[in-house]
C-alpha positions in Angstrom: -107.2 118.9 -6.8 -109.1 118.8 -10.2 -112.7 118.2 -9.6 -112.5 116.0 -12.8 -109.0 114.3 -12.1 -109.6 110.5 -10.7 -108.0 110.9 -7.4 -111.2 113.7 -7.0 -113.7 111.3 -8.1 -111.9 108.0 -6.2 -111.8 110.0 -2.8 -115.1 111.3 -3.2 -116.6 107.9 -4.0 -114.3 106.7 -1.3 -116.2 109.0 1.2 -119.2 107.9 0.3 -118.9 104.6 0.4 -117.0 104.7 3.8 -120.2 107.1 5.4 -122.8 104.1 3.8 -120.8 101.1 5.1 -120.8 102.9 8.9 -124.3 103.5 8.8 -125.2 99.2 7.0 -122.6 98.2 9.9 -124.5 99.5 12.5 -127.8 98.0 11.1 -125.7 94.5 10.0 -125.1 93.9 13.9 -128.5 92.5 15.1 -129.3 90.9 11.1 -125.7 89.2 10.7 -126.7 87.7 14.4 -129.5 86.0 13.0 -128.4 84.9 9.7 -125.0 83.2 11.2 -127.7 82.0 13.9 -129.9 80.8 11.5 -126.8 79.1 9.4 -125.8 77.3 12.0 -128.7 75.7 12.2 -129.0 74.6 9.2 -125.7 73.6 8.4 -125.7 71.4 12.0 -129.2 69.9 10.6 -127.9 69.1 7.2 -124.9 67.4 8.8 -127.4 65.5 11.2 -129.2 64.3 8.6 -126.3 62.8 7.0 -125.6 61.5 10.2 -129.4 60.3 10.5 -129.1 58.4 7.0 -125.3 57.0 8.6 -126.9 55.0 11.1 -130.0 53.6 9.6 -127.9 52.6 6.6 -125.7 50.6 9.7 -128.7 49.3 11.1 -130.3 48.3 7.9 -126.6 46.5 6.8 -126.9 45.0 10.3 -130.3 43.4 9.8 -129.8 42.5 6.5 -126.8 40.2 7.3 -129.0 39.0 10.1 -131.5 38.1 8.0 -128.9 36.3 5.3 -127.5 34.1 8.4 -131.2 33.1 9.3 -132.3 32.1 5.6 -128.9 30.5 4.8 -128.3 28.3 8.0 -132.1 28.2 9.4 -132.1 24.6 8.3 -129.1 23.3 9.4 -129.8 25.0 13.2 -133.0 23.0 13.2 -131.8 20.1 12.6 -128.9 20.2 15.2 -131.5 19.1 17.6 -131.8 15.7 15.9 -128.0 14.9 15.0 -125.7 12.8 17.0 -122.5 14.5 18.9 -120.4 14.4 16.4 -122.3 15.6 13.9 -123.4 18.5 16.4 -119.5 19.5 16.6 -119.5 20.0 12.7 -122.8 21.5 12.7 -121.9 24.1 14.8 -118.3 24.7 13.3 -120.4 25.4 10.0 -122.6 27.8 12.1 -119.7 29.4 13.8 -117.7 30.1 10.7 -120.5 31.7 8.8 -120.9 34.5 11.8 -117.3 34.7 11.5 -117.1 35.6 8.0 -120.4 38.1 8.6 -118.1 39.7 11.3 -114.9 40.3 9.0 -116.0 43.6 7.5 -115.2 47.0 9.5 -118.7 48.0 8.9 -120.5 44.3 10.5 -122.4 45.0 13.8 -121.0 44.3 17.4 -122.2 40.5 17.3 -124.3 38.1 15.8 -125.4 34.9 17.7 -127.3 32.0 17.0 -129.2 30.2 20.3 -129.7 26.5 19.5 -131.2 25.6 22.6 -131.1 26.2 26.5 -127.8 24.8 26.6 -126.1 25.6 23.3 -125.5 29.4 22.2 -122.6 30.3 19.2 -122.0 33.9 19.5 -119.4 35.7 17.5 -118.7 39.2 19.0 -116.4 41.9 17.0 -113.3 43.4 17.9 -114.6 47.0 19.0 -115.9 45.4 22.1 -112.8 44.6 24.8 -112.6 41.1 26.2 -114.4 42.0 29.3 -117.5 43.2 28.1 -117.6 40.0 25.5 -117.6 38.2 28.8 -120.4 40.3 29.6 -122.2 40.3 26.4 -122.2 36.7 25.9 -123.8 36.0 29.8 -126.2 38.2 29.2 -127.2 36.7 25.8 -127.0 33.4 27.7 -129.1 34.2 30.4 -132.0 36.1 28.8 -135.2 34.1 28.4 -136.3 33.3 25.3 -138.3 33.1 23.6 -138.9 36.8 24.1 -142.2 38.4 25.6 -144.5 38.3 23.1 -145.4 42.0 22.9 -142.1 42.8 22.0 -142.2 43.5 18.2 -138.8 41.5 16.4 -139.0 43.4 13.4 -137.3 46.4 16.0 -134.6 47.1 17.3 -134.5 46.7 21.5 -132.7 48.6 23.8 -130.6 46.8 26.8 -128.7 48.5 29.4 -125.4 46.0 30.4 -123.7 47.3 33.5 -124.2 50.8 32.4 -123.7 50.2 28.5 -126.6 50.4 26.2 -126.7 48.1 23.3 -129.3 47.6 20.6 -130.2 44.1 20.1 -132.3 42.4 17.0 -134.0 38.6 16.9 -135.2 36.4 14.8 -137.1 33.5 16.4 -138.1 30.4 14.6 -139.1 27.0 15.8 -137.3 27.7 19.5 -134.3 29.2 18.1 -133.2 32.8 17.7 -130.9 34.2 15.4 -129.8 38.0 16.8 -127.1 40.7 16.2 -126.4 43.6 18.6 -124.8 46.9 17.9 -123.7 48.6 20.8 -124.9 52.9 21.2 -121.2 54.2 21.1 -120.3 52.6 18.2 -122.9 53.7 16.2 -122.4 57.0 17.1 -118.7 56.3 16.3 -119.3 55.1 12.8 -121.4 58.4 11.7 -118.3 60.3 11.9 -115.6 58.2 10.8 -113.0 61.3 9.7 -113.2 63.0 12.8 -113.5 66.0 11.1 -116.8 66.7 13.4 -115.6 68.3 17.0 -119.8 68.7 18.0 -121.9 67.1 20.3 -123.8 64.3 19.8 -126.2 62.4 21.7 -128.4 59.4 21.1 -131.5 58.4 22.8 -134.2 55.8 22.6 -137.8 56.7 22.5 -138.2 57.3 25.6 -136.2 60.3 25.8 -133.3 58.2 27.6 -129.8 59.1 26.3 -128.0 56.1 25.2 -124.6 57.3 23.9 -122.9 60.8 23.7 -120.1 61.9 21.9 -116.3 63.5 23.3 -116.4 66.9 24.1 -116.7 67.6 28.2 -121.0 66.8 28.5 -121.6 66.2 32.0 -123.7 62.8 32.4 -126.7 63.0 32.0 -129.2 60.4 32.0 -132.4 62.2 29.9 -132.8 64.5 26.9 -135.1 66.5 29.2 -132.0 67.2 31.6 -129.7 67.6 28.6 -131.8 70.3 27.6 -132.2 71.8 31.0 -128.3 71.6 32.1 -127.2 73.0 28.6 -129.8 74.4 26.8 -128.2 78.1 27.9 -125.0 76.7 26.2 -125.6 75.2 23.4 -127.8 75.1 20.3 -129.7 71.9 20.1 -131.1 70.3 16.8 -132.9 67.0 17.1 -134.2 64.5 14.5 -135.2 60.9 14.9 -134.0 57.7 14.1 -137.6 55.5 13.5 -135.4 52.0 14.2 -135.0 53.1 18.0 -135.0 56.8 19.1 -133.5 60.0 18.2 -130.1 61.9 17.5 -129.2 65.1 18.9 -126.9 67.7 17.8 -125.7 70.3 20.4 -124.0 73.4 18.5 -122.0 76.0 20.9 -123.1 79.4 20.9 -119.9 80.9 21.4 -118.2 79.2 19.2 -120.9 80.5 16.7 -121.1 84.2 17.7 -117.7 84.7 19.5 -115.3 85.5 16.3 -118.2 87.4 14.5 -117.6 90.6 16.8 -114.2 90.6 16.1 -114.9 90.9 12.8 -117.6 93.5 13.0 -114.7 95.7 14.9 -112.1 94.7 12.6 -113.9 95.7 10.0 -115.6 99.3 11.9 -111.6 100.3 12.2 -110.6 99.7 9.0 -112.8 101.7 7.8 -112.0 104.3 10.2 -108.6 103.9 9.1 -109.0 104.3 5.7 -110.9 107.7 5.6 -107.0 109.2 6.7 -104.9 106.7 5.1 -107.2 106.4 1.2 -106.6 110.4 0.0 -102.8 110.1 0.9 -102.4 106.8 -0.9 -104.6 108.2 -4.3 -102.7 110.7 -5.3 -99.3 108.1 -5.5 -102.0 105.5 -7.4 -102.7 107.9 -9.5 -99.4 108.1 -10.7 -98.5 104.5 -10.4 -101.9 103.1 -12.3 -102.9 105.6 -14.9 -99.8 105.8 -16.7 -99.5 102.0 -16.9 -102.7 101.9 -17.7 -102.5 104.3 -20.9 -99.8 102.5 -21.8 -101.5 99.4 -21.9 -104.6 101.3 -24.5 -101.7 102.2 -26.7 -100.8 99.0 -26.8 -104.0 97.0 -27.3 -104.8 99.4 -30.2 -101.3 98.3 -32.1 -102.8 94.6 -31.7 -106.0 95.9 -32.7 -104.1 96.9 -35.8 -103.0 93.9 -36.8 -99.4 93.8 -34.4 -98.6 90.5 -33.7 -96.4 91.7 -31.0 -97.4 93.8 -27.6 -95.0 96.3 -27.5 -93.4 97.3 -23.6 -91.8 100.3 -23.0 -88.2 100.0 -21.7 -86.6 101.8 -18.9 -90.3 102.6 -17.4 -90.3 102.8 -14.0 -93.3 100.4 -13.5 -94.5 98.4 -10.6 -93.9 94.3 -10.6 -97.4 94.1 -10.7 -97.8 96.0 -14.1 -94.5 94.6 -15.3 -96.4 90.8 -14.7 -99.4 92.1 -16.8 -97.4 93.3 -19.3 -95.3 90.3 -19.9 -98.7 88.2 -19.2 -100.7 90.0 -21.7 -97.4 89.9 -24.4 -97.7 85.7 -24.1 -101.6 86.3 -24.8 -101.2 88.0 -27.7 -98.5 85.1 -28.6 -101.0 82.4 -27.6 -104.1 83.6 -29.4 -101.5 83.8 -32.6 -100.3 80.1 -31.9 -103.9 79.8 -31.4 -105.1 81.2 -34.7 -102.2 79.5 -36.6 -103.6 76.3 -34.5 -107.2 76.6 -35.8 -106.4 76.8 -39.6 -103.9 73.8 -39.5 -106.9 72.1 -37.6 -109.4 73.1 -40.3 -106.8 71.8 -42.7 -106.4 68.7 -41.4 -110.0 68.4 -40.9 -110.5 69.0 -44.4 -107.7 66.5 -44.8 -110.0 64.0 -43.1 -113.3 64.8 -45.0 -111.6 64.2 -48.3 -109.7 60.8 -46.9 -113.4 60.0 -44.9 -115.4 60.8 -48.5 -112.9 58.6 -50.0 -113.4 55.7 -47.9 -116.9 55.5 -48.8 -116.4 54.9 -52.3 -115.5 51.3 -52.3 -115.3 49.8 -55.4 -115.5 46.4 -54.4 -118.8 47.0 -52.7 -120.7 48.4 -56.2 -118.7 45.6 -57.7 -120.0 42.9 -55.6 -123.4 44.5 -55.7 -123.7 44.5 -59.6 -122.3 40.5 -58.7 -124.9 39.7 -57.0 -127.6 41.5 -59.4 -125.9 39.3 -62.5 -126.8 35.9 -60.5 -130.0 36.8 -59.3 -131.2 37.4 -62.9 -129.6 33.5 -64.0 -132.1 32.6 -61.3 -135.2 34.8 -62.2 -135.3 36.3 -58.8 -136.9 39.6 -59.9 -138.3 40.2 -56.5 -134.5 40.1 -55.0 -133.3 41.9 -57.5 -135.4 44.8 -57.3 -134.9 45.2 -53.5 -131.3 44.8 -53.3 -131.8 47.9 -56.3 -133.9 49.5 -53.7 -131.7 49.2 -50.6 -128.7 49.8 -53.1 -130.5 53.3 -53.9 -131.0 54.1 -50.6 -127.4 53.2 -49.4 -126.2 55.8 -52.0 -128.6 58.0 -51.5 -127.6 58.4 -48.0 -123.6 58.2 -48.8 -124.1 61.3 -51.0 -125.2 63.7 -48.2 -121.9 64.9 -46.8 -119.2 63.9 -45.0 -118.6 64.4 -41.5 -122.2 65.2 -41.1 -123.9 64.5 -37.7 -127.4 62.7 -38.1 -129.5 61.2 -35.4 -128.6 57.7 -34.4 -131.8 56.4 -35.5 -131.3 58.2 -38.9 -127.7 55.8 -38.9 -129.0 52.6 -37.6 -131.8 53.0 -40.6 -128.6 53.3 -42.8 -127.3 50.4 -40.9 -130.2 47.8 -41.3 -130.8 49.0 -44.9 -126.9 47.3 -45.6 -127.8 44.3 -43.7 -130.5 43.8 -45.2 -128.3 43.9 -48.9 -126.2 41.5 -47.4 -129.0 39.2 -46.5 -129.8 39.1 -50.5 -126.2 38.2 -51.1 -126.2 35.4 -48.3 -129.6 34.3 -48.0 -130.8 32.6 -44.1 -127.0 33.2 -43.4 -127.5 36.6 -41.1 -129.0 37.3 -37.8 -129.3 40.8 -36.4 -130.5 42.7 -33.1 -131.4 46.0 -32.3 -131.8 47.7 -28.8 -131.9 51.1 -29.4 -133.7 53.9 -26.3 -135.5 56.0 -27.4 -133.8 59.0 -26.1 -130.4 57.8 -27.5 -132.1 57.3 -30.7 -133.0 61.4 -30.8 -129.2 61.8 -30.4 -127.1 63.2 -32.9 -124.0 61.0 -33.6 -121.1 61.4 -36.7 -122.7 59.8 -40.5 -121.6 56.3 -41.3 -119.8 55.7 -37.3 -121.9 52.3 -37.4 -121.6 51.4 -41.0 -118.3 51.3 -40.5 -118.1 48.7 -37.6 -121.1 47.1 -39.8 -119.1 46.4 -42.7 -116.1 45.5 -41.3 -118.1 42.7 -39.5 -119.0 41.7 -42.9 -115.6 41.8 -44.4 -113.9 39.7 -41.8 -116.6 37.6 -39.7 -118.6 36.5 -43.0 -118.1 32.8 -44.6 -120.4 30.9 -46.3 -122.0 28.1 -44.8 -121.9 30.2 -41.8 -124.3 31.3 -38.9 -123.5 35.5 -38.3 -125.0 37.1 -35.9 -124.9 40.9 -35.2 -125.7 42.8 -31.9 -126.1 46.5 -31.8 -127.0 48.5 -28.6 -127.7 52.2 -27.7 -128.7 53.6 -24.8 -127.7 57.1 -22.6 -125.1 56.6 -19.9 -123.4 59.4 -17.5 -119.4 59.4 -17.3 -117.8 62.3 -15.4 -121.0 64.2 -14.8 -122.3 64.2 -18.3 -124.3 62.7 -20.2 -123.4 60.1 -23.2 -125.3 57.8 -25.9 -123.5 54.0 -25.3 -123.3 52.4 -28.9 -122.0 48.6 -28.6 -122.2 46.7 -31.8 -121.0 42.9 -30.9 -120.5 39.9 -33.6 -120.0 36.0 -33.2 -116.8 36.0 -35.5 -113.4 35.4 -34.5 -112.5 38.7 -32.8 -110.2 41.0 -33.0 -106.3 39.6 -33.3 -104.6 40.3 -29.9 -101.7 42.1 -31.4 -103.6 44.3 -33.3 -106.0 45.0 -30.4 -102.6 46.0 -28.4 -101.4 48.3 -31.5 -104.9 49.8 -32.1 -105.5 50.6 -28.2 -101.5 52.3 -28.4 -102.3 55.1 -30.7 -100.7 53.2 -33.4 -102.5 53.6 -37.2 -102.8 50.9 -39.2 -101.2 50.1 -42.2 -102.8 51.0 -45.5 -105.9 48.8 -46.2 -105.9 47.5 -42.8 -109.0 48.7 -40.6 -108.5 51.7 -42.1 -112.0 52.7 -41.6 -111.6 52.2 -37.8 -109.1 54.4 -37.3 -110.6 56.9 -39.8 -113.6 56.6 -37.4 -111.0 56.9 -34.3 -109.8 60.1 -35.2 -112.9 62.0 -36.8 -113.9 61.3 -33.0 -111.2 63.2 -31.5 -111.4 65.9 -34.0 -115.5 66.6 -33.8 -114.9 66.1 -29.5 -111.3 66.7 -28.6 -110.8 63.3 -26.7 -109.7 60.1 -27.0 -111.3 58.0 -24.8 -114.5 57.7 -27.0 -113.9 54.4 -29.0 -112.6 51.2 -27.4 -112.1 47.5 -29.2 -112.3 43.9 -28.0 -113.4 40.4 -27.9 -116.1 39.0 -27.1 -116.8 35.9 -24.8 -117.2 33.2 -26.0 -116.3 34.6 -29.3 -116.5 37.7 -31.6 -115.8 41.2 -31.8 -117.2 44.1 -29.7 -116.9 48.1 -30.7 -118.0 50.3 -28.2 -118.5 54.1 -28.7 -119.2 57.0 -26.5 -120.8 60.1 -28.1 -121.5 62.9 -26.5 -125.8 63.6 -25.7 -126.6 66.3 -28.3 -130.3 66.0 -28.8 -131.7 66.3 -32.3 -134.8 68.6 -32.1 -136.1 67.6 -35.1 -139.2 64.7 -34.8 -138.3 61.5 -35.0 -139.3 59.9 -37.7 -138.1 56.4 -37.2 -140.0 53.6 -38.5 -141.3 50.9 -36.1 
């Protein structure tokens, strides 16, 4: 065996390698112990919290719809005192139905219950409890005293062992009445884990360290965390956090199901190894064989692409193995694809140069210089010298702008400048005739978003929702907003015209282009979108209520890290 051939050096490295991981197993016993130990522990302590946040967010969702029974019926329970019989019956229908439609939800608490008096109590217990403990429930409810003893704090949640059943009970007292709901301990524990994709223990307790509820799993009863501990602290791992509303939740974690599959896999792995210090030299020599000459073959080939070869040559008749053959044929379709993917690019940049030249084009409106040189002419009938050298101003600027490329990006505050500066032409052409807001963040202002996306929207507003004698009012807002992890600046811009037709709306959102001269802009806009972002889902149409048009645009967040120099 050449001390320079491969199967040399790979059964030497082999040796090595085999000689370290021996000696790392040996020391990885006792550290992999701890760190699976120690991973454990905090993986069952991340998953109590969740649990944790489960069951104050149920207890909070309890309370609240306690609270909205007491502050939406408080009146008409105090006055059920004063009424006559019948209207008593109605009252409390009224009273019953709204704890009805509080108990509807799977997520409502066990009960709610209003006591009117001594002698009158509406209780509405849900279906998780069975008939006989309702029975139960609704005695006990009927025979507490209340009001309650006055060191008992209301704003907490009390805990009441029924014939062996613990249940968590909250009141609201006002004026001799009490509103309450009750949650009883299993089901809270119950509604943590609602996949039942979690086979560990669980116990709850209150804060006395007596345990309320446990979950499935063989637990022998116990009635304390301090015998918990005692009868299976050997056993089990146990991980406790509290729960401020009443007590605390406790994770038990078994040790063997932690530690019992790792030795396995420490001797798994020790034999393996063993294995392959006899098996590895044998094998090499036949790899040798089997992988280098594919493997030249493969250099030759790569170095005819490199060339210029469109096509990855294979051998034929070589004895290779299915695994090289796959390669082969996989690395021949991405030497095709990176081809189709070349020939892809250039007919992109073509058609992207397509849509400069067509986008260019679009800006140079006749009609719009026409109209401008219009409205000059009358102004100087009227000796309006001061409107006519602003609309020459903003008409300067407007140009100015126009002429520094197409398909440029700028930041949006850079556009909405461009934006205003045309409203405020149109303004001179249609004097107290335009109203127009701006709510622009600052961050989406820093943004960089494609030149003339709002002018477009802008002067199409113009070209179909302007008359004279009329009111128009323009609404433009921009702010950041996440879709699908990532981060977007939201551009709406919203009129008071007539809207959008509905047919057109149902073409447009179709994929259909327009004819010629018709919202052409739009779609120009449409598809310089997909081509500067590859998607389609960035521009979407409609009609506002009452009335009007509304644009909305989703660029994606590319900060500008230029200063801003936006004008207050």
């Amino acid at each position: 065996m050449r001390t320079n051939g491969i199967v040399f050096k790979f059964s030497l490295q082999l040796t090595i390698i085999v000689a370290i991981l021996f000696a790392v197993l040996v020391l990885s016993n006792v550290y992999s112990l701890e760190v699976v130990r120690n991973n454990t522990l905090s993986n069952a302590r991340n998953t109590l919290l969740l649990y944790q946040a489960n069951i104050r967010n149920d207890l909070s969702n309890f309370s609240k719809d306690l609270t909205e029974i007491f502050e939406s019926h408080v009146d008409t329970a105090a006055a059920y005192g004063q009424l006559n019989e019948s209207d008593r019956y109605f009252s409390a229908i009224q009273l019953k139905k709204a704890l009805t439609a509080k108990m509807s939800g799977y997520d409502s608490s066990d009960g709610l219950f209003i006591r009117l008096s001594e002698e009158r109590l509406l209780a509405q217990i849900g279906s998780r409890i069975d008939s006989d403990d309702k029975l139960m429930l609704i005695d006990f409810i009927e025979r507490y005293a209340f009001p309650p003893d006055p060191s008992l704090d209301m704003e907490e949640w009390k805990v009441f062992e029924i014939q062996g059943v613990h249940y968590l009970f909250k009141f609201i007292t006002y004026s001799g009445m009490t509103f309450g709901t009750l949650a009883k301990a299993d089901t809270l524990l119950a509604m943590v884990n609602l996949t039942g994709s979690d086979r560990n223990q669980y116990v709850l307790s209150d804060r006395e360290g007596t345990v309320l509820a446990s979950s499935d799993g063989g637990l022998e009863a116990v009635a304390t965390l301090e015998e918990l501990n005692g009868a299976y602290g050997g056993r089990y791992l146990t991980i406790s956090e509290p729960i401020a509303e009443f007590g605390r939740i406790t994770h038990l974690v078994a040790k063997t199901s932690v530690f019992s599959k790792l030795k396995l896999i420490q001797w798994t792995i020790a034999l393996l190894a063993l294995v392959s210090v006899v098996v590895v030299p044998l094998v090499l020599r036949r790899l040798a064989k089997d992988v280098l000459k594919p493997v030249l073959e493969l250099v030759k080939a790569a170095k005819e692409v490199e060339k210029g070869q469109t096509e990855l040559q294979i051998p034929d008749g070589s004895p290779y193995s299915v695994e090289f053959t796959r390669l082969f044929h996989s690395l021949r379709s991405m030497v095709r694809e990176i081809t189709d993917l070349k020939i892809q690019s250039y007919e992109e940049q073509i058609e992207r140069s397509r849509a400069e030249i067509k986008y260019l084009q679009m800006q140079i409106r006749p009609h719009f210089f026409l109209n401008a040189i219009s409205t000059v002419t009358s102004l100087t009938y009227r000796n309006k010298n001061e409107e006519i050298r602003s609309l020459i101003q903003h008409l300067s600027e407007h140009l100015r702008y126009m002429f520094k490329g197409g398909l440029a990006v700028v930041p949006l505050e850079e556009e909405i400048r461009h934006a205003v500066n045309y409203i405020r032409m149109q303004e001179i052409r249609y004097p107290d005739q335009i109203f127009y807001m701006l709510e622009i963040r600052e961050e989406a202002g820093r943004s960089l978003v494609p030149q003339f996306l709002i002018q477009t929207f802008i002067e199409n507003v113009f070209k179909h929702a302007m008359f004279y004698g009329e009111m128009l009012s323009i609404y433009i807002r921009a702010g950041i907003e996440t879709r699908e992890g990532a981060s977007f600046v939201k551009i709406s811009i919203e009129d008071n015209g007539g809207g959008y037709p509905p047919e057109w709306l149902k073409s447009f959102a179709s994929g259909e282009e327009p004819e010629s001269g018709a919202s052409i802009g739009i779609a120009n806009v449409r598809r310089t979108l997909q081509l500067l972002y590859k998607r389609e889902d960035l521009l979407r149409l409609s009609n506002a209520e009452p009335s009007g048009a509304r644009a909305e645009l989703w660029i994606p967040a590319t900060p500008n890290d230029e200063p801003s120099t936006q004008e207050e």
